[in-house]
C-alpha positions, 0 to 999 in steps of 0.5 A: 558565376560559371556558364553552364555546359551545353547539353550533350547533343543527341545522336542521330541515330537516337533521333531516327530510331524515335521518329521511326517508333512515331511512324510505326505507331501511326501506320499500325494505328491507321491499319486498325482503323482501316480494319475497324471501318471494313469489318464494320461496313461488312457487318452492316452489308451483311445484316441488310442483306439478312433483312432483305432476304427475311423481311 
């Protein structure tokens, strides 16, 4: 029975390159949900001051 070889180890530079596609991911992700959130919050500011104004 022969052991078999040891897997070919992954370059460093492979690893940096998928932790920085991780990374982006995530920041591109929190940007969205910032931008959600903002546009949300003006929208909302913006019908209650309509409602204020109209009512």
């Amino acid at each position: 029975m022969t052991a078999a070889a040891p897997p070919d180890p992954v370059p460093r530079r492979a690893v940096l390159a998928a932790r920085l596609r991780q990374h982006r991911a995530l920041a591109l992700g929190q940007l969205v949900r910032g931008l959600a959130y903002g546009t949300g919050t003006a929208l909302a500011g913006a019908v209650a001051l309509w409602l204020r104004a109209h009512t």
